[in-house]
C-alpha positions as CSV (number, residue, x, y, z in Angstrom):
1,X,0.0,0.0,0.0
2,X,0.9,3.8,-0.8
3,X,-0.4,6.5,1.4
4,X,-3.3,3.8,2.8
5,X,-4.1,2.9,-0.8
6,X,-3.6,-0.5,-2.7
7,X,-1.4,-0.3,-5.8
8,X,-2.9,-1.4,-8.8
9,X,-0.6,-2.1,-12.0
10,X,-1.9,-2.1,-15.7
11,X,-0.3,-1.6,-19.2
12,X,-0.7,-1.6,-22.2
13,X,2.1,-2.6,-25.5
14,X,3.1,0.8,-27.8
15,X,2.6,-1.3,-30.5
16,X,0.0,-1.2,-33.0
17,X,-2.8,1.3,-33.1
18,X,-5.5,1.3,-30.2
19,X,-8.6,0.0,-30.9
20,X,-12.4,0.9,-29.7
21,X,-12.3,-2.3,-27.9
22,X,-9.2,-1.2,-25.9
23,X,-10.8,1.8,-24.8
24,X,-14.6,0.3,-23.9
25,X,-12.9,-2.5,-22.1
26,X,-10.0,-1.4,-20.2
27,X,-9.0,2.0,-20.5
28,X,-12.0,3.7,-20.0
29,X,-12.0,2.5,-16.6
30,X,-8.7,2.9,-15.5
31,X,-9.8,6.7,-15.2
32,X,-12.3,6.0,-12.0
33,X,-9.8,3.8,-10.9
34,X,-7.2,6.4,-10.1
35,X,-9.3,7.6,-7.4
36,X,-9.7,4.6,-5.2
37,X,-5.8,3.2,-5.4
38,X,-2.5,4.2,-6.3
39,X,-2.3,3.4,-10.0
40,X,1.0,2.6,-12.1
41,X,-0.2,2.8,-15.5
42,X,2.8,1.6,-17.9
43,X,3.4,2.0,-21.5
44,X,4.8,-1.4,-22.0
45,X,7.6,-0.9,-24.4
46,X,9.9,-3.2,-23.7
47,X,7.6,-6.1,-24.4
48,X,6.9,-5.2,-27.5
49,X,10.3,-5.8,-29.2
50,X,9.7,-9.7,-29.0
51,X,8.6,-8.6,-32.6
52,X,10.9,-6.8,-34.2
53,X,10.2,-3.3,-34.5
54,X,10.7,0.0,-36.9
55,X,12.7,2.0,-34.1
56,X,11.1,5.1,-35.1
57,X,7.5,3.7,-35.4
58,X,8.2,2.3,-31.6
59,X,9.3,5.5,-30.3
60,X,5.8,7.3,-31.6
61,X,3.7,4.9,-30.8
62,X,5.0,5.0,-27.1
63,X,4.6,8.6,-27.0
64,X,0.9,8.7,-28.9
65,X,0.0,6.1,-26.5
66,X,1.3,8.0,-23.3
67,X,-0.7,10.8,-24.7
68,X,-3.6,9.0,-25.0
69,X,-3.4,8.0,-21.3
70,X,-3.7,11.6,-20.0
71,X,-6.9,12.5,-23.2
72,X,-8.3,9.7,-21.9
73,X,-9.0,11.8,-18.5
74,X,-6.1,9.9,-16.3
75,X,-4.2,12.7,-14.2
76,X,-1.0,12.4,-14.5
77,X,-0.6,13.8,-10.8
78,X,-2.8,11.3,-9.7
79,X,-2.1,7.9,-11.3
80,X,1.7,7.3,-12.4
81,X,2.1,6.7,-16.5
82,X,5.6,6.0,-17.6
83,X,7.6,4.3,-20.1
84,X,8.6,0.9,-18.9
85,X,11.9,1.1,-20.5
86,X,12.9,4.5,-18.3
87,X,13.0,2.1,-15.3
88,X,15.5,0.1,-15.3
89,X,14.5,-1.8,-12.3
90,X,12.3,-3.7,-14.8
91,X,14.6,-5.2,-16.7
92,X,17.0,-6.0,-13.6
93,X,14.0,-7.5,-11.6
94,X,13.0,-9.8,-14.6
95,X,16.4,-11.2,-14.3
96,X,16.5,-12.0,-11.1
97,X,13.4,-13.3,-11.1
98,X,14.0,-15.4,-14.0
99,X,16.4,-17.4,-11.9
100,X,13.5,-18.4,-10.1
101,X,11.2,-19.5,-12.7
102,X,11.0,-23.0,-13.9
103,X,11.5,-24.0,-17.7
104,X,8.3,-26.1,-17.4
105,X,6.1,-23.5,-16.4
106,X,7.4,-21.2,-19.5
107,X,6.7,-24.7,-21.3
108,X,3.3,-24.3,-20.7
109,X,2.2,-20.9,-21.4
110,X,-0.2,-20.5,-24.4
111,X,0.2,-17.3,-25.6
112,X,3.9,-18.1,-25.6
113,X,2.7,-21.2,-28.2
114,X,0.6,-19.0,-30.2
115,X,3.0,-16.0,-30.5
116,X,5.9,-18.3,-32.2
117,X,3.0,-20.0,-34.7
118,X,2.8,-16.3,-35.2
119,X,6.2,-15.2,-35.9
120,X,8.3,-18.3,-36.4
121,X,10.8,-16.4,-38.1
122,X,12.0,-14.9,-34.7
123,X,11.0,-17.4,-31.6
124,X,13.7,-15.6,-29.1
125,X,14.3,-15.9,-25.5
126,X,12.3,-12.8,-25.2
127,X,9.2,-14.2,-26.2
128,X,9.9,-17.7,-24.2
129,X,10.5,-15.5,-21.0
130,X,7.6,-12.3,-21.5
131,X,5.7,-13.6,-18.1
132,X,8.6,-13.5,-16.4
133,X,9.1,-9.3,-17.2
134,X,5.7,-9.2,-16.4
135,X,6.1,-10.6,-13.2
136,X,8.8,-7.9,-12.3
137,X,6.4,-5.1,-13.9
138,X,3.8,-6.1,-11.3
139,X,5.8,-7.1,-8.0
140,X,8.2,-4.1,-8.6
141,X,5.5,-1.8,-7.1
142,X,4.1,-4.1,-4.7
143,X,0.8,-4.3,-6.7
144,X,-2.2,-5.7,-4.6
145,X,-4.2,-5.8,-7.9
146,X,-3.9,-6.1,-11.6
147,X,-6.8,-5.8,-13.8
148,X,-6.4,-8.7,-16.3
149,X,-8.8,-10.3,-19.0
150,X,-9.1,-14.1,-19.7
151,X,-6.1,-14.0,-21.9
152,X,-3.6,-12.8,-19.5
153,X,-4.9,-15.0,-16.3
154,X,-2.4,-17.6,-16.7
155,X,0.3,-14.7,-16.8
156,X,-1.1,-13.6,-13.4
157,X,-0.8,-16.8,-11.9
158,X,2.8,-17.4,-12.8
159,X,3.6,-13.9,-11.7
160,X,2.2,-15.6,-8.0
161,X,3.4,-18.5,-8.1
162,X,7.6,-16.7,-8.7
163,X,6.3,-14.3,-5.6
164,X,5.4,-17.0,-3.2
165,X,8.3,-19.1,-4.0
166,X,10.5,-16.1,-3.3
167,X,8.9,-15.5,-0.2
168,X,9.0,-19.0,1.2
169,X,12.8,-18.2,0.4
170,X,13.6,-15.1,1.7
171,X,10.5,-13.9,3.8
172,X,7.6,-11.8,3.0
173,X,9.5,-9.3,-0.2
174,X,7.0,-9.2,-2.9
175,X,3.1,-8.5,-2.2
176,X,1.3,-11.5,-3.8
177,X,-0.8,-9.5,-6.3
178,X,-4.5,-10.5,-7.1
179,X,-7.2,-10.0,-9.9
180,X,-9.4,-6.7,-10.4
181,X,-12.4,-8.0,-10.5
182,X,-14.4,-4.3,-10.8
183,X,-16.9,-3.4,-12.8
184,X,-16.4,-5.3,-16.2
185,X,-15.6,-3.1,-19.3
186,X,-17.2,-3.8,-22.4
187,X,-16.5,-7.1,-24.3
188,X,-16.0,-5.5,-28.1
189,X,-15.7,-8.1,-30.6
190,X,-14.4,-8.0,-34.7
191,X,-17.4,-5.9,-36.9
192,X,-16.0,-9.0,-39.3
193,X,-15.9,-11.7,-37.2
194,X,-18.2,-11.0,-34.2
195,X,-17.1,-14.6,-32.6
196,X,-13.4,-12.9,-31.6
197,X,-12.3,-9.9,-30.0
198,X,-11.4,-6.4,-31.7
199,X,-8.1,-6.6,-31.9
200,X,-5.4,-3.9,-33.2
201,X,-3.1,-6.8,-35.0
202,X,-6.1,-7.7,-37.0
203,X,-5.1,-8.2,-40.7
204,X,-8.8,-6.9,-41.9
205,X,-8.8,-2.9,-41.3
206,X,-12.5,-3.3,-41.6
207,X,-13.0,-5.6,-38.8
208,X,-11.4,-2.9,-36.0
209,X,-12.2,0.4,-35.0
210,X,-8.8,2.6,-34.5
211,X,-9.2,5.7,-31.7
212,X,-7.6,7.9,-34.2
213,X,-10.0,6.7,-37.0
214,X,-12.1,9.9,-38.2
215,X,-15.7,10.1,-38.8
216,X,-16.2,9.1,-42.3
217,X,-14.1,6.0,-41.8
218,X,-16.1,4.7,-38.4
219,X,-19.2,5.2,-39.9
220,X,-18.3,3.5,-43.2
221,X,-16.7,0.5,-40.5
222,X,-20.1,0.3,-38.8
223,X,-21.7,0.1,-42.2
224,X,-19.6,-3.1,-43.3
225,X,-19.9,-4.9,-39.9
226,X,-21.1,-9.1,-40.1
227,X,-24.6,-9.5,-39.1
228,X,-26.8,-12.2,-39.9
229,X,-30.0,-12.8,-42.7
230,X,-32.5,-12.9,-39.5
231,X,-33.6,-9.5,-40.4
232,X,-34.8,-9.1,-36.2
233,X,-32.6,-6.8,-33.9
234,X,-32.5,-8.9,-30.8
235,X,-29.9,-9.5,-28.1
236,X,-29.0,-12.6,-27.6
237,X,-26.0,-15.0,-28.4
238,X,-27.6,-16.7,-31.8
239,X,-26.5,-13.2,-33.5
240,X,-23.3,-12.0,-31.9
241,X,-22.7,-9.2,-34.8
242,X,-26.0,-8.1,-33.5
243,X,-25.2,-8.3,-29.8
244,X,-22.1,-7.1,-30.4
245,X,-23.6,-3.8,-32.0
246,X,-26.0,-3.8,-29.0
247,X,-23.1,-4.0,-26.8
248,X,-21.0,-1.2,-28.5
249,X,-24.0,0.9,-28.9
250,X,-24.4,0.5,-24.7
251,X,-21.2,0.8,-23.7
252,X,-21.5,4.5,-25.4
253,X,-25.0,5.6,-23.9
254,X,-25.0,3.9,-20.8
255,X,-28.3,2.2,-21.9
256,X,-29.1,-1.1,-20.8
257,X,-29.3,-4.0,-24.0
258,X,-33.1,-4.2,-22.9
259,X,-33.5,-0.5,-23.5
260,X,-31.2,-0.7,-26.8
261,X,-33.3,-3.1,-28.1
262,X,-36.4,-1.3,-27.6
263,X,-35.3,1.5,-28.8
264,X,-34.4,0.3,-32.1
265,X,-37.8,-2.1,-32.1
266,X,-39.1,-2.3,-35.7
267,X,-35.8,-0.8,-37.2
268,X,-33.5,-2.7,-39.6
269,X,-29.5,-3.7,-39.2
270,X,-29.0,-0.6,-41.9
271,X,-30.4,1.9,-38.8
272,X,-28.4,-0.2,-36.1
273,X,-25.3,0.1,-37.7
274,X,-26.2,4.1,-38.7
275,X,-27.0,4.7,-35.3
276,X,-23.8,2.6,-33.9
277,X,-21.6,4.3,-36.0
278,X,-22.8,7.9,-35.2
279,X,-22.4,7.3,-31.2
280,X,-18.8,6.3,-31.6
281,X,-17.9,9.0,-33.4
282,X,-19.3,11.0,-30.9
283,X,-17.8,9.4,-28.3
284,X,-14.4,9.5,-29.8
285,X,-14.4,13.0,-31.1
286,X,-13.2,14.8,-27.7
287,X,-10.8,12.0,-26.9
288,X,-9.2,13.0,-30.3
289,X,-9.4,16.4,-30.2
290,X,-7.6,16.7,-26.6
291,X,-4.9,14.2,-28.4
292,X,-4.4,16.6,-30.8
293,X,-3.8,19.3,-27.9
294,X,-1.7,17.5,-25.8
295,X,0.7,16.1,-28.9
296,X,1.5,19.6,-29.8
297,X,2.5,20.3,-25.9
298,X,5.8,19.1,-25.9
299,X,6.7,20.9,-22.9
300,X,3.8,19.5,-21.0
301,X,4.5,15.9,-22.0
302,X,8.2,15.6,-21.6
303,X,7.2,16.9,-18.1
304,X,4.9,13.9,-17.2
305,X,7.4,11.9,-18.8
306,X,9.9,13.0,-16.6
307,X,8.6,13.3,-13.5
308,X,6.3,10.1,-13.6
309,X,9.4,8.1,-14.7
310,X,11.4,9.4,-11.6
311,X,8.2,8.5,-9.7
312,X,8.0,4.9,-10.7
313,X,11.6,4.4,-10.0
314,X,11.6,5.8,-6.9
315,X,9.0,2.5,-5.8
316,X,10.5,0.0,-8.2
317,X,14.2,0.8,-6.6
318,X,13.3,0.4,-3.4
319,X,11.4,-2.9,-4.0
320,X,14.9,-4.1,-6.4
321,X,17.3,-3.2,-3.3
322,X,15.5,-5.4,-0.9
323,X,15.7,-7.8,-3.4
324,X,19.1,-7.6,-4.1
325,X,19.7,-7.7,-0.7
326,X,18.0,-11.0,0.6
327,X,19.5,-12.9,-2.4
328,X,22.9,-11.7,-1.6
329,X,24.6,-8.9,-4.1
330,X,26.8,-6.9,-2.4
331,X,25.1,-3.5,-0.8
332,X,25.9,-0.4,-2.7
333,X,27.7,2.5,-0.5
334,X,26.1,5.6,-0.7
């Protein structure tokens, strides 16, 4: 705890382009949450070069997406946001901890698997040991919680099960960190394939919606979106692109799917999608605009940059030197 507060510890990669779904489902929420707990928000740059990167495209994205923390509504002042790479401690802690982490539970960790079906051109150590630096991302700051869909679960639990085992070691170091369970965001799936999630590696440019995407290219998104030849707006799992629509469309208003569905009674898919498309354009418009503001605010953001960097490693030192300590490097003198 910090100042009576839990830590909580998210991030996201600075790879790729955001999509609607990353916004509805997590980030969106990690706004309220700043109020409650002590919040490390990371951009997770370092993970991402387990794919090879265009070093200037790396750099951008990191900064667009630290940018589109703070037009999101997250203070700055309240919640730390940070590059991961400005703090070393995360790279020295995922070291360590590595020493502690058993081949066979790397062995079994499926997103590992379907990362080097993926890219099978570049299956590196990096890749193998990602849960591992994701363990040191978390423990670092003493996290009590970590807000983590389906997908990352299995991360969570090996990030545990490395914290115990280093406690039953060397007493109580790390904080044994535990789920968010909050309030859940929206669940945005593909408007081409409504039976998996958005996602911004998606090959199909027409099955995600981008934050930065502009008006004309939402709506024409919305327009092209997989629904089904029932011809009945209903909410119910038989027509996910439906639902899924439905879903977006609430997410946006705050309307419940029972009032969504009422609402659009009577009315065809083409109205749906219309309406759909319209309210996240809407929605995104302000996010967009206050991007715009803040990228050309250089001052402003090489500020937060700065200062929330030497905030992060002022926790994440002081966790690595107790560390360091228990497992026997030599003290440094001051």
């Amino acid at each position: 705890m910090i100042d009576g507060k839990k830590v909580l510890f998210s991030g996201m990669q600075s790879t790729g382009n955001l999509t609607l779904g990353n916004y509805l489902g997590a980030l969106k929420n990690w706004v309220a949450l700043a109020d409650e707990y002590e919040c490390f928000y990371c951009v997770v740059d370092e993970h991402s070069i387990t794919v090879r990167q265009d070093p200037a495209v790396l750099r951008k994205r990191a900064r667009a997406l630290l940018i589109l923390y703070i037009a999101a509504g997250i203070d700055p002042d309240k919640a730390c946001l940070y590059y991961q790479s400005h703090v070393s401690a995360h790279a020295e802690l995922a070291w360590i901890l590595n020493c502690f982490t058993y081949m066979g539970e790397m062995n079994r960790m499926t997103q590992f698997k379907d990362k080097s079906a993926k890219h099978a051109d570049n299956i590196n150590v990096g890749l193998f040991a990602y849960p591992v630096l994701m363990a040191a991302d978390i423990l670092l700051y003493q996290a009590d919680l970590v807000p983590v869909g389906s997908d990352q679960l299995q991360h969570l639990e090996i990030c545990r099960d490395i914290a115990q085992r280093f406690n039953n070691i060397y007493g109580d170091v790390f904080t044994i960190p535990e789920a968010y369970i909050g309030k859940a965001g929206a669940r945005i799936m593909s408007l081409q394939n409504p039976e998996k999630k958005m996602s911004k590696s998606d090959e199909n440019p027409n099955a995600s919606i981008y934050l930065m995407d502009d008006r004309d290219t939402i709506i024409r998104k919305f327009r092209r979106a997989v629904t089904d030849s029932e011809g009945q707006i209903a909410y119910r799992d038989e027509q996910p692109g439906i639902r899924n629509l439905l879903d977006i469309y609430c997410a946006c208003t705050g309307k419940t799917p029972d009032d969504a569905v009422a609402e659009f009674s009577g009315r065809g898919y083409g109205d749906l999608k219309s309406a759909v498309g319209e309210i996240v354009a809407d929605t995104l418009d302000p996010l967009q605009k206050r991007c715009a503001e803040l990228t050309k605010d250089k001052g402003y953001i090489d500020s937060v940059i700065k200062n929330n960097a030497e905030k992060a490693s002022f926790y994440a030192t002081k966790t690595l030197r107790k560390v360091q300590h228990k497992i026997g490097f030599p003290d440094r003198i001051r």
